[in-house]
C-alpha positions as a Markdown table, in Angstrom:
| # | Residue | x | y | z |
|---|---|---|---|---|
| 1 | Unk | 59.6 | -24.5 | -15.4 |
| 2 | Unk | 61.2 | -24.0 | -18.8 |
| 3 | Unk | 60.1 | -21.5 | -21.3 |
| 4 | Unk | 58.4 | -24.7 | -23.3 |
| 5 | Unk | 56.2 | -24.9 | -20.2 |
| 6 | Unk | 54.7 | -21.4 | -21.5 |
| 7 | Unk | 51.5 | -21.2 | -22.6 |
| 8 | Unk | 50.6 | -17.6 | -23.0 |
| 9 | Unk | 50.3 | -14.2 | -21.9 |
| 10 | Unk | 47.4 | -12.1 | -20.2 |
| 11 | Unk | 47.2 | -9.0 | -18.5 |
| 12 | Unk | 50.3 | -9.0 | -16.1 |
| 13 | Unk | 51.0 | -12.7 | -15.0 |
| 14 | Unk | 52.3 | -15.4 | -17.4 |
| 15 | Unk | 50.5 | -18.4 | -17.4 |
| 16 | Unk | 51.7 | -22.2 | -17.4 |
| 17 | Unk | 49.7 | -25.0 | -17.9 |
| 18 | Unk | 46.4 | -23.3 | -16.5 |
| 19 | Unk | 48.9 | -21.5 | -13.2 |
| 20 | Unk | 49.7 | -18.3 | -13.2 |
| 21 | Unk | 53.3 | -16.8 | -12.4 |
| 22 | Unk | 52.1 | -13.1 | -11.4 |
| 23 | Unk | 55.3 | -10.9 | -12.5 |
| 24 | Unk | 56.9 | -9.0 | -9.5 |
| 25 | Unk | 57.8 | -5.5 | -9.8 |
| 26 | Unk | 59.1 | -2.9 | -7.7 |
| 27 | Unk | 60.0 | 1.2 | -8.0 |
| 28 | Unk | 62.1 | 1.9 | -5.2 |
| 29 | Unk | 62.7 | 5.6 | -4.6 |
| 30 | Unk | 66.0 | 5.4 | -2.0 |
| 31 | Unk | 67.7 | 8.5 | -0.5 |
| 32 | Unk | 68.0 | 10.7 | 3.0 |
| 33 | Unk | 65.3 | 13.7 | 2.6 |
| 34 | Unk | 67.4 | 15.5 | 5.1 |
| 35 | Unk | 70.1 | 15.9 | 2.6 |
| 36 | Unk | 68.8 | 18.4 | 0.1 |
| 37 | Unk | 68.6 | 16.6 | -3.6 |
| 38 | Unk | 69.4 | 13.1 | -1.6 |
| 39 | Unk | 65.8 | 13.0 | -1.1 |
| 40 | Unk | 64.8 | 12.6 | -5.3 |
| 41 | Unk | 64.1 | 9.1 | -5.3 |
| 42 | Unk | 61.7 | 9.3 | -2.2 |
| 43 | Unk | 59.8 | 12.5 | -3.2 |
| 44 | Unk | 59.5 | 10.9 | -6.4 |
| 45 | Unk | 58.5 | 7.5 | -5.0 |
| 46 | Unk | 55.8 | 9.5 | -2.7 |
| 47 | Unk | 54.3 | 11.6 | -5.1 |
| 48 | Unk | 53.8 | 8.6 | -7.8 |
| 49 | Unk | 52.1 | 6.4 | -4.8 |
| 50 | Unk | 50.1 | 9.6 | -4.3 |
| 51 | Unk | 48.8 | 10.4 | -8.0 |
| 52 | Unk | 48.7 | 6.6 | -8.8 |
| 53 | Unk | 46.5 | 3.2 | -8.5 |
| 54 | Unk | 48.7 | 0.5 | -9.7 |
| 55 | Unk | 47.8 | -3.1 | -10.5 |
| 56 | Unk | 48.7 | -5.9 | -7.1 |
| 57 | Unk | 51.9 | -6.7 | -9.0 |
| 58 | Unk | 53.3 | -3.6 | -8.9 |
| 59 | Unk | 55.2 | -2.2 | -5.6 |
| 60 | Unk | 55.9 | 1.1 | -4.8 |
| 61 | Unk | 58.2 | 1.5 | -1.6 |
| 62 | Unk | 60.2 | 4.2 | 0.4 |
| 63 | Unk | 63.4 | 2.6 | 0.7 |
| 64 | Unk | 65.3 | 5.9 | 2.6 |
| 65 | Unk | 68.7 | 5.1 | 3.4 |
| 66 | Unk | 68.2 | 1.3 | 3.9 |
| 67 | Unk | 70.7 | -1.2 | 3.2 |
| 68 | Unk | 70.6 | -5.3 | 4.1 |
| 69 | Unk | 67.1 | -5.1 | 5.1 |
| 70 | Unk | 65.7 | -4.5 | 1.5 |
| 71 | Unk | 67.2 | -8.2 | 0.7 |
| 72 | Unk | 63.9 | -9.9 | 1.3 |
| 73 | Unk | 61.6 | -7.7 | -0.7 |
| 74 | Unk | 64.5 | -7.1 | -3.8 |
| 75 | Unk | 65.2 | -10.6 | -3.9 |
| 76 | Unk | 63.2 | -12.4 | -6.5 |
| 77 | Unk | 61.8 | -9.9 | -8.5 |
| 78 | Unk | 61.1 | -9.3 | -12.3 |
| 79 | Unk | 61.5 | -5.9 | -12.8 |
| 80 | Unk | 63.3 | -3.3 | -10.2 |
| 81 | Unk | 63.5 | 0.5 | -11.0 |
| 82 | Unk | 65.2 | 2.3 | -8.4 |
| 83 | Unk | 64.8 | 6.6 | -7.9 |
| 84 | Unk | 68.0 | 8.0 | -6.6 |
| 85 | Unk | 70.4 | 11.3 | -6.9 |
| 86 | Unk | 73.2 | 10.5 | -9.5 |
| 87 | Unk | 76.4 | 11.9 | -9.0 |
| 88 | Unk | 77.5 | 11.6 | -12.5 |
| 89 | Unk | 79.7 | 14.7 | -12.9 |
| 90 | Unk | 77.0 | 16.5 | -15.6 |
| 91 | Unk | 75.7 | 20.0 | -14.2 |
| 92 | Unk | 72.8 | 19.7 | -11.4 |
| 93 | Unk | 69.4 | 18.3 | -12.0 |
| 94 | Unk | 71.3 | 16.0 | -15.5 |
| 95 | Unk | 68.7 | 13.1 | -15.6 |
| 96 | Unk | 70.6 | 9.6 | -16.2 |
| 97 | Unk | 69.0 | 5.8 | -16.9 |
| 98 | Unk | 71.1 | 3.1 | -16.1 |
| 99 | Unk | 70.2 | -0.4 | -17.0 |
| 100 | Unk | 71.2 | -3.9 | -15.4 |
| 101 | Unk | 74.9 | -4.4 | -15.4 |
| 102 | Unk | 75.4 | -0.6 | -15.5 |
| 103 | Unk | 73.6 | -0.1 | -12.1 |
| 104 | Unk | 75.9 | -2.2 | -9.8 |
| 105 | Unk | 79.4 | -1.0 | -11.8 |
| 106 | Unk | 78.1 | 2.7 | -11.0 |
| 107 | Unk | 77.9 | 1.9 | -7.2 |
| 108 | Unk | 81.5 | 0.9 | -7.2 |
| 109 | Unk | 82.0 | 5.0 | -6.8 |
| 110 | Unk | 80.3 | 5.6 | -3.2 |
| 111 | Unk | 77.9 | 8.2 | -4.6 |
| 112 | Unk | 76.1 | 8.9 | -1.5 |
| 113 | Unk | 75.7 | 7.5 | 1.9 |
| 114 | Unk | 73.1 | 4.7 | 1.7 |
| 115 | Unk | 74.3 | 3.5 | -1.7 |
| 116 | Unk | 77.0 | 1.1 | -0.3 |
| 117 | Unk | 74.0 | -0.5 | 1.6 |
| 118 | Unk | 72.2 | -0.5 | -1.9 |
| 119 | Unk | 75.7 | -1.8 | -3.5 |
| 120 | Unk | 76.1 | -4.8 | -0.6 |
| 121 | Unk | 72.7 | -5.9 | -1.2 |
| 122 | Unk | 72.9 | -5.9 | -5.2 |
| 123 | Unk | 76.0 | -8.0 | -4.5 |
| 124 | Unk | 74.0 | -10.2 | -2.0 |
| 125 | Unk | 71.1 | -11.0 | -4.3 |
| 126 | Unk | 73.4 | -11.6 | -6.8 |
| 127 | Unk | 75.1 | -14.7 | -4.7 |
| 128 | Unk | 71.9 | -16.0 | -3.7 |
| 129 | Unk | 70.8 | -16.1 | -7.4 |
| 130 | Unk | 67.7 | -14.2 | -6.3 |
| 131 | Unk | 69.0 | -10.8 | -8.8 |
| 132 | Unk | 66.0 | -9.1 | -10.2 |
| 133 | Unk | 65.7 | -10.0 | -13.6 |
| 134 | Unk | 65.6 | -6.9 | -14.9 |
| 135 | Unk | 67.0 | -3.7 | -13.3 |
| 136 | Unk | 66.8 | 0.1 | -14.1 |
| 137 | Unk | 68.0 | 3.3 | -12.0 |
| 138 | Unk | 66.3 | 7.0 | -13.0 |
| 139 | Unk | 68.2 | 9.5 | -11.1 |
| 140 | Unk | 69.6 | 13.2 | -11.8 |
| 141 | Unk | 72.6 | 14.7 | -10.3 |
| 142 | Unk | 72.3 | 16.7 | -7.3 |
| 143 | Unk | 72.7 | 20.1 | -6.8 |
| 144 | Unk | 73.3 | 20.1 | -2.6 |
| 145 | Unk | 73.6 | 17.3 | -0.5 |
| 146 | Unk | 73.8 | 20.0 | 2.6 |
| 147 | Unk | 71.6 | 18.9 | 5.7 |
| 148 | Unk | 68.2 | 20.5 | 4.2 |
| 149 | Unk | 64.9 | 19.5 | 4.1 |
| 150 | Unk | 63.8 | 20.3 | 0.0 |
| 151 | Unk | 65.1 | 20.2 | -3.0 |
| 152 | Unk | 67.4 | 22.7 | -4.7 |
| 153 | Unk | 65.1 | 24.5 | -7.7 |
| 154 | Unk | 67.8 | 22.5 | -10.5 |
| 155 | Unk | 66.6 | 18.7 | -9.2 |
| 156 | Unk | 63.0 | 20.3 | -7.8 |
| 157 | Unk | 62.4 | 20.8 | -12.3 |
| 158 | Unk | 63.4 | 16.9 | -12.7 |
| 159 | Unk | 60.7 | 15.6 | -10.7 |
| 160 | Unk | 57.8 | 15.7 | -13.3 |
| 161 | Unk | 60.1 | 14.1 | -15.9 |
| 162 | Unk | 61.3 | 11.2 | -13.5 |
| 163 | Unk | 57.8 | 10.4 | -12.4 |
| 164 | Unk | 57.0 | 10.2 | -16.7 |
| 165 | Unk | 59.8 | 8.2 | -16.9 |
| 166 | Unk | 58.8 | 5.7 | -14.3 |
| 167 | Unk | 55.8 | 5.3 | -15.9 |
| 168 | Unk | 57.3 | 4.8 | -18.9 |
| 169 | Unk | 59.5 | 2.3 | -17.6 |
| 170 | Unk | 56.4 | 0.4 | -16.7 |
| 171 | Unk | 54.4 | 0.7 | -19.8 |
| 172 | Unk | 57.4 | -0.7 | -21.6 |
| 173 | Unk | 56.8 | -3.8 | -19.5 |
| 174 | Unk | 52.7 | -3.8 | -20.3 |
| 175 | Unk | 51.7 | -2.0 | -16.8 |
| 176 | Unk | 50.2 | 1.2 | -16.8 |
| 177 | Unk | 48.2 | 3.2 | -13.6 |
| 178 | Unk | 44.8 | 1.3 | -12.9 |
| 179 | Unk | 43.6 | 5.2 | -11.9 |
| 180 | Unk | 45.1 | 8.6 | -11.6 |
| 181 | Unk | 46.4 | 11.2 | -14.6 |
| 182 | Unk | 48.8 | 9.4 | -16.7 |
């Protein structure tokens, strides 16, 4: 449908001609908790779905170090924000926000193990013409990536501020926790 198809907006879908187009979004926390800071975007990802009640549109998943099989539930979707560790070259627990374009040119630099899987399948969806339509990575930059379970103290101190900036993320989009502290 073309944008002269649309009629309105009410709580999170968009409605044309009487149908509604429920808006797809995903928070993907991705990373190996056996690595040390590797495991940010899951803890983060974990503690959010434990703290928060979110409306049906809104997906919260443990991607780990997965690769080609997130293609199915990435492909499609309005609004992606992916939790990860940032190796940016800023001193350990640095938060960073990256935004559409800026996310795939940062995976050129093999950052960590599992984001080449994240990199092929950015790539994939972008051939398919199934690229979420709007994209943002919340990361800090790791202190250890040493096989050990738990964060270093620096990245442990950026949990609280990535979990507030997820939300954020969301309320910038009109969604906000159906229950929980906000």
């Amino acid at each position: 449908m073309s944008g002269h198809d649309k009629v309105g907006q009410r709580g999170h879908g968009i409605y044309f001609l009487g149908k509604t187009k429920t808006m797809r979004v995903m928070v993907l926390g991705i990373g190996n908790i056996l690595m040390c800071d590797e495991g940010i975007g899951i803890r983060v990802v974990n503690d959010i779905e434990s703290r928060f009640r979110f409306p049906d549109a809104v997906e919260l998943m443990d991607g780990g170090t997965s690769g080609m099989e997130l293609l199915d539930p990435l492909s499609n979707l309005d609004h992606l924000i992916v939790v990860d560790a940032v190796r940016s070259g800023d001193p350990a627990g640095t938060m960073i926000r990256l935004e559409d374009g800026e996310v795939p040119a940062l995976f050129q630099t093999r950052l960590s193990p599992h984001q080449l899987g994240l990199s092929d399948v950015l790539a994939t969806l972008l051939l398919m013409e199934t690229f979420p339509k709007h994209l943002v990575l919340l990361g800090c930059e790791p202190k250890s990536l040493e096989t050990h379970m738990g964060l270093t103290p620096e990245v442990e101190a950026t949990v609280e501020p990535l979990i507030e900036a997820v939300l954020k993320e969301l309320a910038a989009i009109g969604i906000k926790p159906l229950s929980g502290v906000a």
